[in-house]
OpenMM code with the backbone's topology and positions (N, CA, C; nanometers):
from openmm import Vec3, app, unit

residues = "UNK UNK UNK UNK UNK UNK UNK UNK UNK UNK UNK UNK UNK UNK UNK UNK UNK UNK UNK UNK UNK UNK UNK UNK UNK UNK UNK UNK UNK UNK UNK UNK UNK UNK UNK UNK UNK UNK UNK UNK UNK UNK UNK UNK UNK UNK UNK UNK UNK UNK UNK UNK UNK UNK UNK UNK UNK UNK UNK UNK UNK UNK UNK UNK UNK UNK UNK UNK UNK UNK UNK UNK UNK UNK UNK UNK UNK UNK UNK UNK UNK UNK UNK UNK UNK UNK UNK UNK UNK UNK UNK UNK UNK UNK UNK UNK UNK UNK UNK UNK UNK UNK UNK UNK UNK UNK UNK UNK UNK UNK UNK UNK UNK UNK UNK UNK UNK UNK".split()
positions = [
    Vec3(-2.2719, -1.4131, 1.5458),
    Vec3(-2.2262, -1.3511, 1.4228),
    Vec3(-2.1140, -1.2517, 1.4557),
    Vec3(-2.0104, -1.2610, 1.3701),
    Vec3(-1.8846, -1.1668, 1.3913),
    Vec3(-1.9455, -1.0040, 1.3785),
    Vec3(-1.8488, -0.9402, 1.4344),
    Vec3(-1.8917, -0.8093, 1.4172),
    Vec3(-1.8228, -0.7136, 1.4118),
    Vec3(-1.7226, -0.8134, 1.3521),
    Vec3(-1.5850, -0.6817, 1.3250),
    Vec3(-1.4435, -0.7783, 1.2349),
    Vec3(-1.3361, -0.7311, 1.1848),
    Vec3(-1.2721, -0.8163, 1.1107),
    Vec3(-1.1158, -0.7640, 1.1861),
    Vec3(-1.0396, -0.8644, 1.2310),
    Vec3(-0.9096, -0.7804, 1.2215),
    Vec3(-0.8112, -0.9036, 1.1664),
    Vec3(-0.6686, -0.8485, 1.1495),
    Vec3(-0.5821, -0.9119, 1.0697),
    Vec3(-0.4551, -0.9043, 1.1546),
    Vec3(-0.4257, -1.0279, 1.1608),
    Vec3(-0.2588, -1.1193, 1.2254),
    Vec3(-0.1823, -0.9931, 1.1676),
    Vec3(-0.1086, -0.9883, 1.2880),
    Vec3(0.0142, -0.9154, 1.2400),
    Vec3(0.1198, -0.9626, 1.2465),
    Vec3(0.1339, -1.0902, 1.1979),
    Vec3(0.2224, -1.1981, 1.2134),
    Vec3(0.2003, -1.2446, 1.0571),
    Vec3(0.0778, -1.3072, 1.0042),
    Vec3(0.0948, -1.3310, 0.8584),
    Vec3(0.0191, -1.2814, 0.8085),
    Vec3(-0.0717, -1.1767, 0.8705),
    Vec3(-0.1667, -1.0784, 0.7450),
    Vec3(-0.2853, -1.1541, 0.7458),
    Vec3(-0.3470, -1.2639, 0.8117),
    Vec3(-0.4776, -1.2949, 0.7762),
    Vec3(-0.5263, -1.2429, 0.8735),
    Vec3(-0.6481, -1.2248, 0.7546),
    Vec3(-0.7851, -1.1454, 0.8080),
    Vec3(-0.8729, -1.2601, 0.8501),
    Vec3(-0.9313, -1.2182, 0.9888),
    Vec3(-1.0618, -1.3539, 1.0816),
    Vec3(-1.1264, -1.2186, 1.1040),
    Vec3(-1.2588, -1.3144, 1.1174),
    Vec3(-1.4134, -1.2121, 1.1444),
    Vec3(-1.3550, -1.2843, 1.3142),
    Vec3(-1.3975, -1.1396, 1.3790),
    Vec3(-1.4077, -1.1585, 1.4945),
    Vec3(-1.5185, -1.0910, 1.5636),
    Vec3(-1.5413, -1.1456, 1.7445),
    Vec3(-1.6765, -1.0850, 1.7672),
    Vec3(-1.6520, -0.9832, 1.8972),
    Vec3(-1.5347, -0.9900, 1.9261),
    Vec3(-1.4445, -0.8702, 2.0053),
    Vec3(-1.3263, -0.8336, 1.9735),
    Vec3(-1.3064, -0.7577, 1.9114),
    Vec3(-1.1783, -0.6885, 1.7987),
    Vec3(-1.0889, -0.6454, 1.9429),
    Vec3(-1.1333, -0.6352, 2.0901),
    Vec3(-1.0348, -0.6137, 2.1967),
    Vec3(-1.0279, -0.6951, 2.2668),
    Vec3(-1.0565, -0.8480, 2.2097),
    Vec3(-1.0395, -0.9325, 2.2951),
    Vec3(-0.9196, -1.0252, 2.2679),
    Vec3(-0.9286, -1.1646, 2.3215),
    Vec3(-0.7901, -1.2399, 2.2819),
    Vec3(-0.8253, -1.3029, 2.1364),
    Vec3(-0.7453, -1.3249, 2.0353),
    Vec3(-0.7756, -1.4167, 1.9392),
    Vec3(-0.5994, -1.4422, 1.9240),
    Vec3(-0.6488, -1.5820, 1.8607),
    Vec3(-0.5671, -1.6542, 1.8215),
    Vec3(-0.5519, -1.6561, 1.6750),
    Vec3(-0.4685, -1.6369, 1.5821),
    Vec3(-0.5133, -1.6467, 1.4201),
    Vec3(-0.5066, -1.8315, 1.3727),
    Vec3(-0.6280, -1.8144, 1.3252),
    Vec3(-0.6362, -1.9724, 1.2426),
    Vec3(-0.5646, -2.0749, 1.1785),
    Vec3(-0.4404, -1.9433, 1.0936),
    Vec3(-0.3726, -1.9859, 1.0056),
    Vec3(-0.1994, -1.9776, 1.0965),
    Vec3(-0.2053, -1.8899, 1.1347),
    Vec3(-0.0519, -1.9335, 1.2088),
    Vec3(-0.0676, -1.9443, 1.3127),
    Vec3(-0.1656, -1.9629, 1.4204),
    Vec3(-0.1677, -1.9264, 1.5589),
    Vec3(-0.1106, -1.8359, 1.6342),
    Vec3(-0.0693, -1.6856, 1.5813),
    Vec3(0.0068, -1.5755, 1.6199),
    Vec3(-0.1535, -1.5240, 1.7498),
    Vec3(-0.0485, -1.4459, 1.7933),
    Vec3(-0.1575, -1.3843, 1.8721),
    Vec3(-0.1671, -1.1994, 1.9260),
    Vec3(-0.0945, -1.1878, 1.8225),
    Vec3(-0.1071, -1.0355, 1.7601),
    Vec3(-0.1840, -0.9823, 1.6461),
    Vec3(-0.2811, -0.8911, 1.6878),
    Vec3(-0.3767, -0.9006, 1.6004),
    Vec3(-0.4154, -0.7056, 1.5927),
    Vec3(-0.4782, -0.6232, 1.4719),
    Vec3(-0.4670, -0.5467, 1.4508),
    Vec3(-0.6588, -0.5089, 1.4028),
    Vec3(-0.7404, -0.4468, 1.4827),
    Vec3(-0.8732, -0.4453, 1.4403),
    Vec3(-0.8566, -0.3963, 1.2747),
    Vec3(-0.9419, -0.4409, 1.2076),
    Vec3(-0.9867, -0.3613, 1.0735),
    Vec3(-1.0831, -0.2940, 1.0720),
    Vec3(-1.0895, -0.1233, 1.0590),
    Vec3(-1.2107, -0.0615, 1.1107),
    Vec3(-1.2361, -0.0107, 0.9928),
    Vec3(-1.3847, 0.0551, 0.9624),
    Vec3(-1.4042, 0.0654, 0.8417),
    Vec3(-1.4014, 0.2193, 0.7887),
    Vec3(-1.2852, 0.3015, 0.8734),
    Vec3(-1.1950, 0.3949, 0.8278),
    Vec3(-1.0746, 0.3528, 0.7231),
    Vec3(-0.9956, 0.2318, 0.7887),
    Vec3(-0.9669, 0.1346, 0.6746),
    Vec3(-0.9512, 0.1046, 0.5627),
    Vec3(-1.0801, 0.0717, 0.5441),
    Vec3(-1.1586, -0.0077, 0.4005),
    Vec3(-1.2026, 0.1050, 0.3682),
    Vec3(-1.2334, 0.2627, 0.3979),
    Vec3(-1.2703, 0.3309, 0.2814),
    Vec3(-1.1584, 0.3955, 0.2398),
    Vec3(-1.0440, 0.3682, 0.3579),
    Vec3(-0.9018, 0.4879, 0.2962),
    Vec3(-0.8493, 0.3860, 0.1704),
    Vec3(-0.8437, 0.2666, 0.1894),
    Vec3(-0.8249, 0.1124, 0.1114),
    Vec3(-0.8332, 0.1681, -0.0315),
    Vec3(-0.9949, 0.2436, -0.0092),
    Vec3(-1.0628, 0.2046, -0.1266),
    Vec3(-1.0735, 0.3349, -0.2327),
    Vec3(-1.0500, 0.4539, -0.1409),
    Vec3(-0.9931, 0.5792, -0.2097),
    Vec3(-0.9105, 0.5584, -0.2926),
    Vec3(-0.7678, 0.4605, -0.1968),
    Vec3(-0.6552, 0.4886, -0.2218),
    Vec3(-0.6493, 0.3729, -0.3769),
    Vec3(-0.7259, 0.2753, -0.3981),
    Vec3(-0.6995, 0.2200, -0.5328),
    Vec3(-0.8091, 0.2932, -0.6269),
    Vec3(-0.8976, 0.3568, -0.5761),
    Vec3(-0.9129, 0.4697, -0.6835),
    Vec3(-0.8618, 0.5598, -0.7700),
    Vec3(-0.7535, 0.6053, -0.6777),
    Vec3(-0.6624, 0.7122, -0.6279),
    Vec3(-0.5639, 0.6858, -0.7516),
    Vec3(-0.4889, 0.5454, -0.7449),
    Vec3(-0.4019, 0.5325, -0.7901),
    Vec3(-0.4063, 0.3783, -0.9199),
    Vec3(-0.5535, 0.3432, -0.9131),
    Vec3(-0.5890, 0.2427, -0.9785),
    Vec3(-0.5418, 0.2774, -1.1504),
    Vec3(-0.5319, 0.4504, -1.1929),
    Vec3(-0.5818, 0.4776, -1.3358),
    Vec3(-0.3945, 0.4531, -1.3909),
    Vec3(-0.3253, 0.4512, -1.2994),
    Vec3(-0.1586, 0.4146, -1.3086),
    Vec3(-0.0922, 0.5218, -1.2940),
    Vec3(-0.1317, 0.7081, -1.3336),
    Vec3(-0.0999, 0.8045, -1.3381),
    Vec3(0.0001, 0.8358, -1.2295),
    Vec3(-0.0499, 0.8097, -1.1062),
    Vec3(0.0753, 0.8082, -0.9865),
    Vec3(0.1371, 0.7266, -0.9962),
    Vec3(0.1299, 0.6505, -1.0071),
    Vec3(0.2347, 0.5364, -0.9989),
    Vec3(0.3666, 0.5165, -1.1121),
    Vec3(0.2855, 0.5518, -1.2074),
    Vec3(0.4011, 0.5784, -1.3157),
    Vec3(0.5032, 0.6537, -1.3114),
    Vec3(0.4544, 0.7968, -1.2177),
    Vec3(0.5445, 0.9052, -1.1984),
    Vec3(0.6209, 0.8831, -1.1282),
    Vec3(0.6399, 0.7568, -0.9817),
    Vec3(0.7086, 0.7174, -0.9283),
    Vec3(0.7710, 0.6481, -0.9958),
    Vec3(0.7168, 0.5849, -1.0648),
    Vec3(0.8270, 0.4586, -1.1142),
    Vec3(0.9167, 0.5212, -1.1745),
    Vec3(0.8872, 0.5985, -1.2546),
    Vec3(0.9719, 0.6794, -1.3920),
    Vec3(1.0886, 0.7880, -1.3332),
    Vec3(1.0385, 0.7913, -1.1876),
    Vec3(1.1544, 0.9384, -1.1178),
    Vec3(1.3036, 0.8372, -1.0612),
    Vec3(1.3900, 0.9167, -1.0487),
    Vec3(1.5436, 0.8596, -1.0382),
    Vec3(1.5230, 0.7761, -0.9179),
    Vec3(1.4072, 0.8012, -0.8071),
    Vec3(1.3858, 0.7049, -0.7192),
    Vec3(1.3171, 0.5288, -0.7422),
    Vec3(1.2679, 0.5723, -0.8475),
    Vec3(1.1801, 0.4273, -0.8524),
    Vec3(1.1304, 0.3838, -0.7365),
    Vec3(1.0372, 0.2209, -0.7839),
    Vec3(0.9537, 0.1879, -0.6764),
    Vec3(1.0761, 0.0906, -0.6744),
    Vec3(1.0982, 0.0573, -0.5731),
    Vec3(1.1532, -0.0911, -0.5277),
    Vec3(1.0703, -0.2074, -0.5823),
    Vec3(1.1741, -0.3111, -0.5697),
    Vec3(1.0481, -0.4753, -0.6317),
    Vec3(0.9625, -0.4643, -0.5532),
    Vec3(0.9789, -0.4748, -0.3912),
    Vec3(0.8680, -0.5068, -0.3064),
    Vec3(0.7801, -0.4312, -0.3284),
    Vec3(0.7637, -0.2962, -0.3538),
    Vec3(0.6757, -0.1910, -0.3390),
    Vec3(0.6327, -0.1867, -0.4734),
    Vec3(0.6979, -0.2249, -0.6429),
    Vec3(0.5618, -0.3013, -0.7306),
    Vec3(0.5287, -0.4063, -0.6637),
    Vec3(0.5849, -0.5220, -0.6537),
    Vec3(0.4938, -0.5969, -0.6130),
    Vec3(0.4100, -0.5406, -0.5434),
    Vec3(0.4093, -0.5345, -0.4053),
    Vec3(0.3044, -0.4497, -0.3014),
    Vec3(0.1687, -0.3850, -0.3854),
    Vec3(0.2183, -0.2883, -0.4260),
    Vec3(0.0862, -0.2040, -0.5506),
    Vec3(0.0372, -0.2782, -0.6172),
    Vec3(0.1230, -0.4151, -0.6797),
    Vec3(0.0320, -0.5025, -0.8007),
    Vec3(-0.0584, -0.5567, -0.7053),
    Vec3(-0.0505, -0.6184, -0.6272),
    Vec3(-0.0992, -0.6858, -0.5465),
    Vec3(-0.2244, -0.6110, -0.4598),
    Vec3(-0.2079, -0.5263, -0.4648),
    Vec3(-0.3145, -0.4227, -0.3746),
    Vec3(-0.4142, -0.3841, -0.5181),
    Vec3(-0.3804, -0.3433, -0.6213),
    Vec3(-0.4894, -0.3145, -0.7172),
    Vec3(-0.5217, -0.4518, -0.8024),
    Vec3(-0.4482, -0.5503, -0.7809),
    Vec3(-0.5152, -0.6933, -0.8742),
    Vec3(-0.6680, -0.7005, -0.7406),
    Vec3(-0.6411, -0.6718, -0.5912),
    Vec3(-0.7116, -0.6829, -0.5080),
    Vec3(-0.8410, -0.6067, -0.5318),
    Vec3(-0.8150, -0.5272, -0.5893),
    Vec3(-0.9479, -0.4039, -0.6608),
    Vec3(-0.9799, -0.4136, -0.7570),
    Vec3(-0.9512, -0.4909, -0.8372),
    Vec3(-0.9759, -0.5363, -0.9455),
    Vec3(-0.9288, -0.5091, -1.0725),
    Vec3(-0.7771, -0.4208, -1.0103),
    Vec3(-0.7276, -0.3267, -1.1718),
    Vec3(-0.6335, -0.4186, -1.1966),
    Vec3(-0.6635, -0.4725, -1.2436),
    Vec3(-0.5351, -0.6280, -1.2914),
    Vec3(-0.5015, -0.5339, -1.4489),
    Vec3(-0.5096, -0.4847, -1.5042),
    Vec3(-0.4387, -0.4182, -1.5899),
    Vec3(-0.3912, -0.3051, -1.5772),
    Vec3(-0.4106, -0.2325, -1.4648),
    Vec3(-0.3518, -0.1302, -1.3998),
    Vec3(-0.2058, -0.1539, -1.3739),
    Vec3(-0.2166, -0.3056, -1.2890),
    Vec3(-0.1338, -0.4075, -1.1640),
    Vec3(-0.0234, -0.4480, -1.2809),
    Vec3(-0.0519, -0.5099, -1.4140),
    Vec3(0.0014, -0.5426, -1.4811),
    Vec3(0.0895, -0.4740, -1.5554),
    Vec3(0.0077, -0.3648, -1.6247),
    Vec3(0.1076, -0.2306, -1.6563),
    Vec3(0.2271, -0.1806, -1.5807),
    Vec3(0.1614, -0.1994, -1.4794),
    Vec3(0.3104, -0.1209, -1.3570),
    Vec3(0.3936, -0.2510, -1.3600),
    Vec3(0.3980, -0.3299, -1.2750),
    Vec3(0.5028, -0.4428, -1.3231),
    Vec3(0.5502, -0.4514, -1.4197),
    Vec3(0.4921, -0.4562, -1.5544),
    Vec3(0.5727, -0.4572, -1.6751),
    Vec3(0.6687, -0.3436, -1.6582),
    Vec3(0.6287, -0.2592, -1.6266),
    Vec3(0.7059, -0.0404, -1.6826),
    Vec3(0.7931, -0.0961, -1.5783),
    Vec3(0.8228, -0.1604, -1.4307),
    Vec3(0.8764, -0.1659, -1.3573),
    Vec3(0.9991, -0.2742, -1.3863),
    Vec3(0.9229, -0.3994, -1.4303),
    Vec3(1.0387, -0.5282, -1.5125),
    Vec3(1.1107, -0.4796, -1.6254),
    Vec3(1.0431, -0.3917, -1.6915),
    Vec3(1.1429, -0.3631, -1.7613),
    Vec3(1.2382, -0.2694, -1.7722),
    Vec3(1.2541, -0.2180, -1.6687),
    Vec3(1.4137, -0.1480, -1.5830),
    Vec3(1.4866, -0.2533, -1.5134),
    Vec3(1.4341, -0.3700, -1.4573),
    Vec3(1.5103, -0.4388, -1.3534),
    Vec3(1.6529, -0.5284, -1.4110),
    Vec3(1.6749, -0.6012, -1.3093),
    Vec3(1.7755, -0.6968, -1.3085),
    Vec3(1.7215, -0.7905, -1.3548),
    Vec3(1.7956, -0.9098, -1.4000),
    Vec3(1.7793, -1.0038, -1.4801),
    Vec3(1.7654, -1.1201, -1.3409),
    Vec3(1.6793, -1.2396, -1.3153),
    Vec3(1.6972, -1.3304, -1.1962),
    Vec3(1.6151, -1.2375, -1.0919),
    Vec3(1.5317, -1.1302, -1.0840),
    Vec3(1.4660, -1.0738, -0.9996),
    Vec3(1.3277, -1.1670, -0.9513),
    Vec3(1.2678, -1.1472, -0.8725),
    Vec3(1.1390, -1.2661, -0.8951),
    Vec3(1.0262, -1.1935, -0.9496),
    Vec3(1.0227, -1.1179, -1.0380),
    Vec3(0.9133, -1.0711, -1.1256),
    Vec3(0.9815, -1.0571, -1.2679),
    Vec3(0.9107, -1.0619, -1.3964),
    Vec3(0.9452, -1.0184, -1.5004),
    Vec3(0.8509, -1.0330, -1.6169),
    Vec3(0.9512, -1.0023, -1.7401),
    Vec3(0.7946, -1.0168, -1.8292),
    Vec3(0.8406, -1.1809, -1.9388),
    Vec3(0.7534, -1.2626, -1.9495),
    Vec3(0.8027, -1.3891, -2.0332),
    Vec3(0.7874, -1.3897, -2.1646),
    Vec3(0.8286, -1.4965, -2.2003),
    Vec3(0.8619, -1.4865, -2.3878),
    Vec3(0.7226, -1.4737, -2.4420),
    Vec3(0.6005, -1.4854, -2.3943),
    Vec3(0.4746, -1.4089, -2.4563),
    Vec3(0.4296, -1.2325, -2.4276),
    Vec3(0.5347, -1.1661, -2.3269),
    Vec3(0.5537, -1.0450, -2.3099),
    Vec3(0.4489, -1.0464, -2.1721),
    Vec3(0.4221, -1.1497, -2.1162),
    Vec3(0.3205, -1.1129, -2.0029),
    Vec3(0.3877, -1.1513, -1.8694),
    Vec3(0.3134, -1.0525, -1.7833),
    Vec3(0.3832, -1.0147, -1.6312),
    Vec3(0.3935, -1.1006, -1.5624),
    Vec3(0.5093, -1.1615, -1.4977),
    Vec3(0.4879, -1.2937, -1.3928),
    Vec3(0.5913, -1.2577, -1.2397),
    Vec3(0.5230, -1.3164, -1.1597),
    Vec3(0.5713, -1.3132, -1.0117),
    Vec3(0.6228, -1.4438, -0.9980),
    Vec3(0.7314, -1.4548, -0.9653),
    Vec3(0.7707, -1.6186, -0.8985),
    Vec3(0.7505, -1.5790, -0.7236),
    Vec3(0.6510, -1.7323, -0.7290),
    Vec3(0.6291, -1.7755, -0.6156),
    Vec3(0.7299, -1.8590, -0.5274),
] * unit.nanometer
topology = app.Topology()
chain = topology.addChain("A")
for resn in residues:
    res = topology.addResidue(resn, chain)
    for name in ("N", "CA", "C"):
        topology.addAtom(name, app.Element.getBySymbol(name[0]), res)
């Protein structure tokens, strides 16, 4: 039984592993750089979409002369759809699409709802 989790630092997947200092190979790309996941981690993880799940921070970034960059909504949508605030995730993308450029790979569609091109 695994007894610890770490994640490719090559494409981000997470493997249960059973020596987080040993060699692994990742499954999905065969990289062989790998980063333990300790469960300092998963509770800073889990603060942090607490933290910022209710949109209150995030808005204030978005809304200041700095803004978030695309990557960095995306990034946040993607980290709180992961926590389950998919209307948190959604809100910000929208407040965020609707400052952007036109041809960006996020926006909002002719039913007004948030989309990522894949």
């Amino acid at each position: 039984m695994a007894a610890a989790a770490a994640y490719c630092t090559n494409c981000s997947a997470i493997t249960a592993v059973d020596n987080p200092a040993g060699p692994l190979h990742c499954p999905h790309c065969g990289g062989a750089d790998h980063a333990t996941i300790t469960p300092a981690m998963v509770g800073a993880a889990q603060d942090l979409a607490d933290t910022v799940g209710d949109g209150y921070l995030l808005y204030d970034v978005s809304d200041s002369s700095a803004g978030l960059t695309c990557g960095e909504a995306e990034a946040f949508c993607a980290f709180l759809r992961a926590y389950g605030r998919e209307s948190t995730a959604d809100s910000l993308l929208l407040d965020h699409a609707g400052h952007d450029d036109e041809g960006d790979s996020h926006g909002i569609d002719a039913e007004g709802k948030v989309f990522i091109r894949t």
